[in-house]
C-alpha positions in Angstrom: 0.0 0.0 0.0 1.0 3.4 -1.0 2.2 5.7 1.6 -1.2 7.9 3.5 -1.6 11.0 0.9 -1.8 13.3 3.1 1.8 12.1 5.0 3.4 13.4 1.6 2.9 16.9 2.4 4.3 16.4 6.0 7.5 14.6 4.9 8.2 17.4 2.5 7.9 20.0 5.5 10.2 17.9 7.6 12.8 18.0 5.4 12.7 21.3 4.8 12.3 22.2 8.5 15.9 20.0 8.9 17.6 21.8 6.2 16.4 24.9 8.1 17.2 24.0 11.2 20.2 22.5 13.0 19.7 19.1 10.7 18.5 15.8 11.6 19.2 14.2 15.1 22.2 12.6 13.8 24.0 15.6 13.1 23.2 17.5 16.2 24.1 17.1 19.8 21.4 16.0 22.1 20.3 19.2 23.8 19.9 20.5 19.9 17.6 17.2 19.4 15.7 17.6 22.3 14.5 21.2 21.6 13.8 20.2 18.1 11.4 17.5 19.2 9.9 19.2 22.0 9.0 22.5 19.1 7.6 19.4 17.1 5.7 18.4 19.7 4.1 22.1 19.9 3.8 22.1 16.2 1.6 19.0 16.1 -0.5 19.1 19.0 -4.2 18.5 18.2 -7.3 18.0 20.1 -6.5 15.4 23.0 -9.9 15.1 25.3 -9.6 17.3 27.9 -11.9 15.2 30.2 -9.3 14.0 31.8 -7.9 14.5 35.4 -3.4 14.9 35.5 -1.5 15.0 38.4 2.3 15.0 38.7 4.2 13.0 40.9 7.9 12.6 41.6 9.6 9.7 43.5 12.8 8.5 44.4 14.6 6.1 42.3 17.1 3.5 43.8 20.4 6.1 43.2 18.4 8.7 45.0 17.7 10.7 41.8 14.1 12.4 42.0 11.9 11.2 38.9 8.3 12.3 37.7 5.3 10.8 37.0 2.0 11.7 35.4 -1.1 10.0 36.6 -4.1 10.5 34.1 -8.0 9.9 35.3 -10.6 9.9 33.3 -12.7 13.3 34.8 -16.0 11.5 34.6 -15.4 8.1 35.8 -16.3 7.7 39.5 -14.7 3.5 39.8 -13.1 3.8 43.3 -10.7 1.2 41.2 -9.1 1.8 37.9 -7.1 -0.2 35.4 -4.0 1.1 34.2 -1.9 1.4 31.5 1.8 2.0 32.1 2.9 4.4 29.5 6.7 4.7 28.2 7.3 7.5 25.7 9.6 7.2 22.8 12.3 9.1 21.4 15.6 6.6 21.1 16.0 7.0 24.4 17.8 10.4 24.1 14.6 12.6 23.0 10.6 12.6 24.2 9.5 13.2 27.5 5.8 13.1 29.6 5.0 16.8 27.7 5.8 15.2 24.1 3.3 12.3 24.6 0.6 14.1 26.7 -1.7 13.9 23.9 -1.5 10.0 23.7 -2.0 9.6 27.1 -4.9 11.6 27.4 -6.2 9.8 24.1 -5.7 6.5 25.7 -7.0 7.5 29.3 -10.1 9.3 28.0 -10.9 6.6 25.2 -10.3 3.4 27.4 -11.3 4.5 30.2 -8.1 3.9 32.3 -5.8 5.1 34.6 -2.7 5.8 33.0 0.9 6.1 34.4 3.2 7.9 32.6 7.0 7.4 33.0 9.3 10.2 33.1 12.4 8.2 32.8 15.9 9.5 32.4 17.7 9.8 29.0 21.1 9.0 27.6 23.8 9.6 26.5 23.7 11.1 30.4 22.2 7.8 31.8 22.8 5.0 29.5 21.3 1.5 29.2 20.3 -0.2 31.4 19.4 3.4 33.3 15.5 3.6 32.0 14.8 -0.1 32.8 15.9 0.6 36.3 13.5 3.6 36.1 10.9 1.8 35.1 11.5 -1.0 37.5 11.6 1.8 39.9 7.7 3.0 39.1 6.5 0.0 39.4 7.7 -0.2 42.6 6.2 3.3 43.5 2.9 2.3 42.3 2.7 -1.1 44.2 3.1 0.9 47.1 0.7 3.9 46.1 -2.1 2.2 44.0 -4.4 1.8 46.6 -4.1 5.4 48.2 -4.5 6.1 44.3 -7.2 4.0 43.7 -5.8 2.1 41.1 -6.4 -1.8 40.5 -3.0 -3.6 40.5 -5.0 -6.6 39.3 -5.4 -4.8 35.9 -2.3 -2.9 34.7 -0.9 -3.3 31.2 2.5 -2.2 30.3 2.8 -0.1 26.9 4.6 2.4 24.8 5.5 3.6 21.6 9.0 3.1 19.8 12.1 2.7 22.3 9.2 2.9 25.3 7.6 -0.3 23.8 11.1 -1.6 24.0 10.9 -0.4 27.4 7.1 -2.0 28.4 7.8 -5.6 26.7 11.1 -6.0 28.2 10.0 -5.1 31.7 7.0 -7.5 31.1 9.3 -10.2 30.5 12.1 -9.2 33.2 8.8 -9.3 35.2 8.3 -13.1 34.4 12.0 -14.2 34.1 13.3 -12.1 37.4 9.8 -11.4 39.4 11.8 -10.4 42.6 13.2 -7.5 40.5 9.8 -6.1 39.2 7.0 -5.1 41.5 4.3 -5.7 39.2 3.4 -8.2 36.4 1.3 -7.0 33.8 -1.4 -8.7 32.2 -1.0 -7.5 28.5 1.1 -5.3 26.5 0.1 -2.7 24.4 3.4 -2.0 21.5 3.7 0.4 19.1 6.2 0.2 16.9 8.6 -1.2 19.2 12.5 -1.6 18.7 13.2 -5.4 18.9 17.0 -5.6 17.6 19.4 -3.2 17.3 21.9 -6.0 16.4 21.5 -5.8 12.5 19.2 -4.3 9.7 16.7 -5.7 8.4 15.2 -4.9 4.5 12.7 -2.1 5.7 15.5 -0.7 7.4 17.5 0.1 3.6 13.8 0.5 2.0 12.8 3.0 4.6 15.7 4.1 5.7 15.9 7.7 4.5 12.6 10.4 3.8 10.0 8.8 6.4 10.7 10.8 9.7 12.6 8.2 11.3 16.1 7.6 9.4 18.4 4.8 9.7 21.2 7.1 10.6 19.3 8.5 13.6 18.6 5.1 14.9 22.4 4.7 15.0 22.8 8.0 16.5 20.3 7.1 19.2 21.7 3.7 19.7 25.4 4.6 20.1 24.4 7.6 22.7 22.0 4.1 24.9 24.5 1.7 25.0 27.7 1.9 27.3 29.4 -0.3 24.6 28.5 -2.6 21.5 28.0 -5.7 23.8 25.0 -4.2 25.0 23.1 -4.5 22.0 23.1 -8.1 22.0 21.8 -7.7 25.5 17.8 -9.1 25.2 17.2 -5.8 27.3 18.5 -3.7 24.4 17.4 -6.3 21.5 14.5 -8.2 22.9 14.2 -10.0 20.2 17.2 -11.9 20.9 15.8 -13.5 24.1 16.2 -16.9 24.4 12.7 -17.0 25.3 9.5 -15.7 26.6 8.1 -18.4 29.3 4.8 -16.9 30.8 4.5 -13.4 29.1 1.0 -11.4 29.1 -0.8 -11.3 25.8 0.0 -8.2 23.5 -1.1 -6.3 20.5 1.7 -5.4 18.1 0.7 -2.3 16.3 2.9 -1.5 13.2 3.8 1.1 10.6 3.8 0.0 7.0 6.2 2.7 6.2 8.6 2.0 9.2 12.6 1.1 9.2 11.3 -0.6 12.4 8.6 -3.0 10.5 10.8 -6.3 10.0 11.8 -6.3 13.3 8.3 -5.5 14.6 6.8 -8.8 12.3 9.8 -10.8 13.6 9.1 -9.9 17.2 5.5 -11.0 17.0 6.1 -14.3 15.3 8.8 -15.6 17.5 6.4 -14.8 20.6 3.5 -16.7 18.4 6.0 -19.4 17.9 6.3 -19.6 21.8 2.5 -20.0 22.1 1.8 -16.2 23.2 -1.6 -14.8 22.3 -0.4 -11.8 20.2 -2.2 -9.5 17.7 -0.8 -7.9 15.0 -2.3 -5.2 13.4 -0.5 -3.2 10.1 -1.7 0.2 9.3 0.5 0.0 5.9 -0.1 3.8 5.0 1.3 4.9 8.0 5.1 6.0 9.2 6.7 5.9 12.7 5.6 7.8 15.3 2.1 7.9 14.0 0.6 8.0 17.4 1.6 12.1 17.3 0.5 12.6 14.0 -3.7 12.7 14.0 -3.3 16.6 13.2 -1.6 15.6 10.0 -3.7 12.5 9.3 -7.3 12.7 10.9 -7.6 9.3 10.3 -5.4 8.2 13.4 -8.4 9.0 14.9 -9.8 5.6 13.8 -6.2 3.8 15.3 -7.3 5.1 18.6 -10.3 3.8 18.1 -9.0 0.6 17.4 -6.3 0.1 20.2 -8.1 1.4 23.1 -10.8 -1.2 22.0 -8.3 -3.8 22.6 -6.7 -1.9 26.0 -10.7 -2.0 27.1 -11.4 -5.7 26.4 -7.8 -6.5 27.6 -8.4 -4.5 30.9 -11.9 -6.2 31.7 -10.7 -9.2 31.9 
């Protein structure tokens, strides 16, 4: 399928907003990257419901570093218990942040309706891999021991994210399985978007999408080189979890890919090995689509419908 007409346009802005600009994330230092994505961010914001409830939290993480959290509530739900869905933000864990993805939460909170936790962890090249798993083991632990002053149901919490932070939610699913005393909570299905599965090799989508569809392959190195402490580490299955050497006991999960994605062989290839293993996992393809699509409904309306689609799932999944 050909690529969503009205992405054409955008693309052609992006690139001339780089050759503006201070380039693409490969050729700028991360502070430059950061500010570029956060003015993004500004620059496609769109209607997120606004029936929802925020609060910010902060928390201490095991090196004493303070962290933040947003908690969304739906404004109109009065359940003294809510489900959750633990959010992690991309950005190749050197850009993004709980302001750049405020508009997907709120579209997942408001839509579901859930509770969702948000997960300001901390970025590299300053804290490097495994840094934002520890993070993110970290929240969990703050919301085992907060959930019930919360009022949130640690019966029903799923784990999801979008790019590197769906990297983030499978792998703490399955560290959650394979090493329960280091996680707090065990989810009981994943929600992943586009998720980074190996950052070992490329992969055919990787040269055929490479260059002109947002994300390039030269800023996946870029982001990959400022993670990892050293080239070992991306044969780590906490960098690559594709390359785990398996996946005993993992929570269902809905795989939710871009058509026009570098990421999309790896995404495919994640979902089958776990379907090889006997996991209940949906795959859906929107093959019009790039990466990062969650952020993009005021440049394709239509993304509307993708909501529509995965919170569906997040609701039946959440019920159960």
């Amino acid at each position: 399928m050909s690529l969503h007409p009205e992405l054409n346009a955008f693309l052609d802005l992006a690139q001339e907003s780089q050759a503006d600009g201070p380039g693409p994330f490969h050729l700028s230092t991360p502070a430059q990257a950061r500010e570029a994505f956060e003015r993004t961010t500004a620059q496609l914001r769109w209607q997120a419901p606004a029936q929802v409830r925020c609060s910010h939290i902060e928390f201490t993480a095991r090196d004493g570093a303070t962290l933040a959290l947003r908690v969304y509530r739906p404004a109109d739900v009065s359940a003294q218990s809510l489900p959750v869905l633990v959010y992690f933000h991309g950005g190749g864990y050197v850009v993004g942040s709980l302001e750049s993805h405020d508009g997907v939460c709120r579209e997942f909170c408001a839509r579901t309706p859930c509770a969702v936790v948000s997960v300001g962890y901390r970025l590299a090249p300053e804290h490097r891999f495994p840094t934002p798993l520890n993070d993110g083991a970290d929240a969990m632990a703050w919301l085992a021991d907060n959930a019930a002053a919360e009022g949130l149901d640690l019966t029903r919490v799923a784990f999801g994210g979008d790019s590197v932070g769906a990297t983030l939610a499978t792998v703490l699913a399955l560290q959650s399985v394979l090493e329960p005393a280091t996680l707090a909570i065990k989810p009981c299905w994943q929600l992943l978007c586009y998720p980074v599965t190996d950052a070992s090799t490329n992969s055919p989508s990787t040269e055929l999408f490479g260059e002109g569809y947002l994300l390039e392959t030269e800023t996946l190195e870029w982001f990959y080189r400022h993670y990892a402490r050293e080239a070992a580490d991306r044969l780590d299955w906490r960098f690559s979890p594709l390359l785990a050497p398996g996946y005993p006991g993992m929570p269902p999960a809905l795989i939710a890919l871009a058509g026009h994605d570098p990421l999309l062989d790896e995404g495919r290839a994640y979902a089958r090995r776990l379907q090889e293993q006997g996991l209940a996992v949906e795959v859906i393809e929107y093959a019009g689509l790039i990466h990062d699509f969650l952020r993009l409904q005021s440049v394709v309306p239509d993304i509307d419908e993708v909501y529509g689609q995965l919170t569906q799932a997040l609701r039946a999944a959440l019920a159960a």
